[in-house]
Each structure stands twice: as structure tokens, then as C-alpha cells.
Steps between C-alpha positions, in 0.01 A plus 500: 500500500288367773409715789651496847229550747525559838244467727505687839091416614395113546216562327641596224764257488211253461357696219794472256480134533171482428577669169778270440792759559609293805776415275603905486537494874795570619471733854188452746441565865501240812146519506458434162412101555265414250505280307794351685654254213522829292679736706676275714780533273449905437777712721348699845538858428385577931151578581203730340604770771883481498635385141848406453564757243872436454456137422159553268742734306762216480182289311455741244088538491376678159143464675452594868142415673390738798176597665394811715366356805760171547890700351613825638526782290822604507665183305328632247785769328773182563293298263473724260897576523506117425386561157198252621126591324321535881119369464344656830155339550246568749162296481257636806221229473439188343329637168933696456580103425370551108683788473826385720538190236407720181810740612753250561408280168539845328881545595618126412215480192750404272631174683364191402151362664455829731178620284317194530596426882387875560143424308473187688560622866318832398202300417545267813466828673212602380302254552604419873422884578143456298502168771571689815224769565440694817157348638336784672360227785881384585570864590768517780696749739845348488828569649790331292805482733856463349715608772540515894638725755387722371167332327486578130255556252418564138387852373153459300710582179727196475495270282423201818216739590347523185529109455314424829236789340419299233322226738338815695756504771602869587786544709536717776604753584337647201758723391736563177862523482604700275685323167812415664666437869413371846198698524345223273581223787346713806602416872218433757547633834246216609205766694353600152110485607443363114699175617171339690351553174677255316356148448803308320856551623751355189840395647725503144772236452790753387646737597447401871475164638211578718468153737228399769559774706491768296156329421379528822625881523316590200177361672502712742592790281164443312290303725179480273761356242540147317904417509661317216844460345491529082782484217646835455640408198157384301365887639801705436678352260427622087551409182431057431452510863168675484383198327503284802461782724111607366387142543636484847303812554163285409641251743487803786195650470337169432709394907 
């Protein structure tokens, strides 16, 4: 019997197509939107934060696909009462990628073409992170902005962070937050004296749509600092999406 796979974490969603389970879909979230001719047709099971649990039951998932920073929790128990195997995955940094696809080709080894998709993409992988090296010359204070009022950050041990580390740009502040919760994402009151520091201020495309005048607010908030807008989804998205998302880190720190 084939497996029935839900998917509650768009990056993942993109991963089991990669391996050619897109077939074995049958439950992802709204944000789940790559690729779109795949999952157009896949049911909506509500959002990474606030999953329709009733109606994911009603699909029947043997295979449930969470992650610590983006699912809470708590859902946790009521997928388990499902009868659903739960894969909870948690890659930190781009390097996790290797390890993210070897665990997910491990459950669903036994379907047909997943071994050989996972040794392809693993090896794609590879050689994009032996491609994308930090360049101790291109070293950068950054402040990576996903959210405003209040202004929103990334802790130095997210996956985004690490990313943006691998060109030699260290966010700020330069703090960790913990494994899990909204200490990871840090709030800026906007008087930190480490702000007139910073020399690149990165306005992400998602979660916030940050327009021209949050632009101009974040100049003044770090006044030494170059302002530009980049794809949130090449940084923080995983899995195939790292692919695309290490070159356009070349493209930065080459900007």
C-alpha cells in the first residue's frame, strides 16, 4: 500500500515531490505552494501554526511531516492518536539539508525512484555548499528584518542566520535562541547602540510585506546601513529549495 503523506511545512511539501511521492500527497498547508501544478490539487489542511486537525483526520495520513521551529508542539499527541508515523525534522543551517533529505528518503525507501532522487539532490547539495564559501573579505554586520511593529529579527542559531553565515554575513543581534520558540525571532526595541553598527539592512519578502516606507524607517534605524529587499523564500526555505537558494547567496555577496 502506498503511503499517505501529509505535509504540514512548505518546505517539506516541496521535498516529497522532489522524491517523486507527490503522488502520496494527500493533506498540505496553505502555504505549501510549491510546485503549484503538484499540489494545486492536494486538500488545505489550515496553516503551519493552526492545522485543521479534524479535517487532516478525515484524510487518513499514515505519514505526518512536522518541524520544531514552523508547527506547534502540541498537535503532536493528535497525530500520533491518528495512527500517522510523525517525521519531526529540524535542519538549523544549510549543511542539515544532507541530512534533512537522507531522513525523509529513509521513511518512503521502499517506493519506487526515492533512492536515486535522494542521491541526486544529496549530491546537488553538496556541491552547491562546496560552491558557496564564506569569503573572509565580504564579512558583514547585518540585520535581517522579517517583521514590523514591532521590528523582527533572526536569532544567530536559525537556520536563515546560518545561511547568510555562509557568505560571511553575521546577523545581529548576536544572540542564540534556544532550540525552539519566539526567542529564536528576537524583537528590536529600535535604541540598541549595536544598530549604527550594521552596514546591510535585509528587508525579507515573507512573512511581512515590508514596502517603501518601511524602507525608509529601517534607514534611519541603522543609518550607516545599505537597504535592500531579498527573497525570503531562497534564504529560509530547505530541502530542493536550498539549491537555488546557495547560488542566490553568491549573487548577494557578489551585490
Amino acid at each position: 500500500m502506498s503511503p499517505r503523506i501529509a505535509s504540514l511545512v512548505p518546505s517539506l511539501t516541496e521535498l516529497v515531490v522532489e522524491l517523486g511521492l507527490g503522488p502520496c500527497l494527500v493533506a498540505r498547508t496553505g502555504y505549501c505552494v510549491h510546485p503549484a501544478a503538484v499540489v494545486r490539487g492536494v486538500p488545505k489542511v489550515g496553516g503551519t501554526k493552526a492545522v485543521n486537525l479534524d479535517k487532516l483526520r478525515r484524510l487518513a495520513p499514515t505519514h505526518v511531516l512536522v518541524n520544531v521551529d514552523e508547527n506547534r508542539h502540541d498537535i503532536v499527541p493528535a497525530l500520533h492518536e491518528m495512527g500517522a508515523q510523525v517525521i519531526v525534522t529540524h535542519p538549523c543551517g544549510p549543511e542539515d539539508n544532507l541530512a534533512l533529505v537522507d531522513q525523509v528518503a529513509a521513511v518512503f525507501d521502499d517506493e519506487p525512484g526515492v533512492r536515486e532522487r535522494a542521491r541526486s539532490l544529496r549530491e546537488a547539495l553538496q556541491h552547491e555548499l562546496g560552491e558557496t564559501r564564506d569569503d573572509p573579505c565580504q564579512s558583514q554586520r547585518v540585520l535581517y528584518l522579517i517583521w514590523h511593529d514591532p521590528w523582527m529579527t533572526v536569532a544567530r542559531n536559525t537556520y536563515l542566520s546560518r545561511m547568510l553565515a555562509r557568505i560571511g554575513w553575521h546577523t545581529e543581534p548576536a544572540v542564540d535562541g534556544g532550540p525552539h520558540g519566539a526567542a529564536r525571532y528576537p524583537a528590536l526595541r529600535g535604541d540598541e547602540p549595536w544598530l549604527a553598527q550594521v552596514e546591510r539592512v535585509l528587508l525579507s519578502s515573507e512573512p511581512f510585506a515590508f514596502g517603501d516606507a518601511h524602507a525608509v524607517r529601517a534607514r534611519a534605524l541603522c543609518p550607516r546601513a545599505r537597504v535592500q529587499r531579498v527573497d525570503g523564500e531562497l534564504l529560509s526555505w530547505y530541502g530542493p529549495r536550498a539549491l537555488p537558494g546557495l547560488r542566490y547567496l553568491r549573487e548577494l555577496a557578489r551585490s
